[in-house]
C-alpha positions as CSV (number, residue, x, y, z in Angstrom):
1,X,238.5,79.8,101.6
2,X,237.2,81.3,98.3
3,X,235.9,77.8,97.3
4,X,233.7,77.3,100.9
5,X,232.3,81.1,100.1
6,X,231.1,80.3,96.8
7,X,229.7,77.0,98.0
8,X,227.5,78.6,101.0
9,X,226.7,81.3,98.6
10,X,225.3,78.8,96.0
11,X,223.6,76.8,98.5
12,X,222.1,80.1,100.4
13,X,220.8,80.9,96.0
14,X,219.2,77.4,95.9
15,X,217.4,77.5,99.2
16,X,215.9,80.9,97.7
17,X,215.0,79.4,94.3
18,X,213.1,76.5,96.9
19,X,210.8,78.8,98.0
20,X,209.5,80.3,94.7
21,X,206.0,78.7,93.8
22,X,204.1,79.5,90.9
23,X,201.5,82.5,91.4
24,X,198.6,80.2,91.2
25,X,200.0,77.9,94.0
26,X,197.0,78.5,97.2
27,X,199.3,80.2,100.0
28,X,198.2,77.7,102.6
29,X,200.4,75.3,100.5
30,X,203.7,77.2,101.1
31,X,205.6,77.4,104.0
32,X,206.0,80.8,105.9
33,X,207.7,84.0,104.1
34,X,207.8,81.8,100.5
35,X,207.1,83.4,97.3
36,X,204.5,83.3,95.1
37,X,206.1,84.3,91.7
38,X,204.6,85.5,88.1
39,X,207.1,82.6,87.0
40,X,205.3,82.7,83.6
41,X,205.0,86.5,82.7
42,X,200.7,86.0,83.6
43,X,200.7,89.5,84.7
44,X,202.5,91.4,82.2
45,X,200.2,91.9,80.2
46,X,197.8,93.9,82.1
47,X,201.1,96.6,83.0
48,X,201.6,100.1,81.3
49,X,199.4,103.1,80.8
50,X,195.7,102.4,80.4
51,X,193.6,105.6,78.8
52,X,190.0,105.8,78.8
53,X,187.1,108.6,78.7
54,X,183.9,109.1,81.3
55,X,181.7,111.7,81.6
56,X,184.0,113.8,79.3
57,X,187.3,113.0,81.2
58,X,190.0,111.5,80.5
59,X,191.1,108.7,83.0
60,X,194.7,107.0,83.3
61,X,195.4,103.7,84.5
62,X,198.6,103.2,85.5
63,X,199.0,99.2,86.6
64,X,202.5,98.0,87.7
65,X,202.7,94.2,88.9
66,X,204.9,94.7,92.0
67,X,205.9,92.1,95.1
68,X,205.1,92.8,98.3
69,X,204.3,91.5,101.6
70,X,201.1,89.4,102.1
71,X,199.2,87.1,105.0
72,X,196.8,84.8,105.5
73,X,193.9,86.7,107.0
74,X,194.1,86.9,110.9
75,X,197.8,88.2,109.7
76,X,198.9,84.5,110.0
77,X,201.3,82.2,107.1
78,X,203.1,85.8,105.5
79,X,204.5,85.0,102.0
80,X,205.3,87.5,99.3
81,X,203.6,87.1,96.4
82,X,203.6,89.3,92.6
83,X,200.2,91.5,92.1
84,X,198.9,94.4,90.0
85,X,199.2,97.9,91.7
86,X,197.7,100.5,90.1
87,X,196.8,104.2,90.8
88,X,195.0,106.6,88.3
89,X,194.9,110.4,87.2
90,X,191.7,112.5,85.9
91,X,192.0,114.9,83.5
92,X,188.7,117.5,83.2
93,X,187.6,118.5,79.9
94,X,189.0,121.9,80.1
95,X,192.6,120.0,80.8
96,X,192.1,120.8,84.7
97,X,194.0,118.0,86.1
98,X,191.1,116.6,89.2
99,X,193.1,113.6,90.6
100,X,197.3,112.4,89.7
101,X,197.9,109.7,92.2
102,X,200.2,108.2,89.2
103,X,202.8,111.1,89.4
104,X,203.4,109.9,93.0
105,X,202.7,105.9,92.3
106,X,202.6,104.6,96.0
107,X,203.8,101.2,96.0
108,X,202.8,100.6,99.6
109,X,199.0,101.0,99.2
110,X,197.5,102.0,95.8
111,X,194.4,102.4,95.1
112,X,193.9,99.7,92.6
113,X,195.0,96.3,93.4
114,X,194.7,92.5,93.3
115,X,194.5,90.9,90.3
116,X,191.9,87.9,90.9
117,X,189.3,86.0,89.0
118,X,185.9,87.8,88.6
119,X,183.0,85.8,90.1
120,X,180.8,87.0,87.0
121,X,182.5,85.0,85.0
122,X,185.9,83.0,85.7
123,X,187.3,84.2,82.4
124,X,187.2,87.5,83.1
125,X,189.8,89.3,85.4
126,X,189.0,91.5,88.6
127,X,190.9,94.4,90.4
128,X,190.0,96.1,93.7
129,X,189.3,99.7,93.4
130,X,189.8,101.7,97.0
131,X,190.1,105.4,96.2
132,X,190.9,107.6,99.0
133,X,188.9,110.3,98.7
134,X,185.8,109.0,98.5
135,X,184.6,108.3,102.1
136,X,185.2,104.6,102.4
137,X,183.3,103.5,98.8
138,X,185.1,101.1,96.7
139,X,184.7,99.0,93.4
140,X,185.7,96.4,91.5
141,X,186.9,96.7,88.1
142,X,186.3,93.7,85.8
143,X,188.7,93.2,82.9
144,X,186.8,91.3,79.9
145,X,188.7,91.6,76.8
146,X,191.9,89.5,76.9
């Protein structure tokens, strides 16, 4: 009995492992609920704690890669597929904390996401910025020094 266990549990890992495809892989080429998988560590290097300054704040970027849920547009073909998340926190001047979405990281919808080639230029890098309070306005953030 043991033996017939370990051989469905093997054969229930490999039909898994099938339906990992690498992250560049189009998701009309993969059949439904398959995943699209940072197989070679392409995303790890945009993770951590990011620190920058505008108009005398401080600004943290905190960008995660995380796997979630996904669809064809139309909410047709899902798959799961790795991404960047990220969610930011301003810091005034005068240390007056303005914004910390970071201490509260919402995996389900961040404010930063989607790490995608820039249209600029195809070397470059491009994240979607969708903060929520700011009446609807949104921006992309182009990353050009890797």
């Amino acid at each position: 009995m043991r033996n017939v266990i370990l051989i469905i549990l093997t054969i229930f890992s490999f039909c898994l492992k099938a339906q990992e495809y690498p992250l560049n892989t189009s998701p009309s080429d993969i059949p439904d609920n398959a995943y699209l998988k940072d197989m070679n560590n392409e995303l790890d290097k945009y993770v951590g704690l990011w620190k920058g300054t505008w108009n005398n704040k401080t600004i943290y970027i905190q960008l995660k890669k995380i796997k979630h849920y996904s669809s064809i547009p139309g909410d047709t073909h899902p798959y799961y597929v790795d991404d960047i998340f990220g969610e930011r926190k301003i810091i005034a001047s005068d240390g007056t904390i303005e914004i910390d979405r970071i201490t509260n990281f919402n995996n389900q919808s961040p404010e930063i996401f989607g790490m995608s080639r820039s249209l600029k230029n195809g070397n470059w890098k491009r994240l979607y910025f969708y903060p929520e309070n700011m009446c609807g306005k949104s921006a992309t953030l182009d990353i050009t020094s890797f």
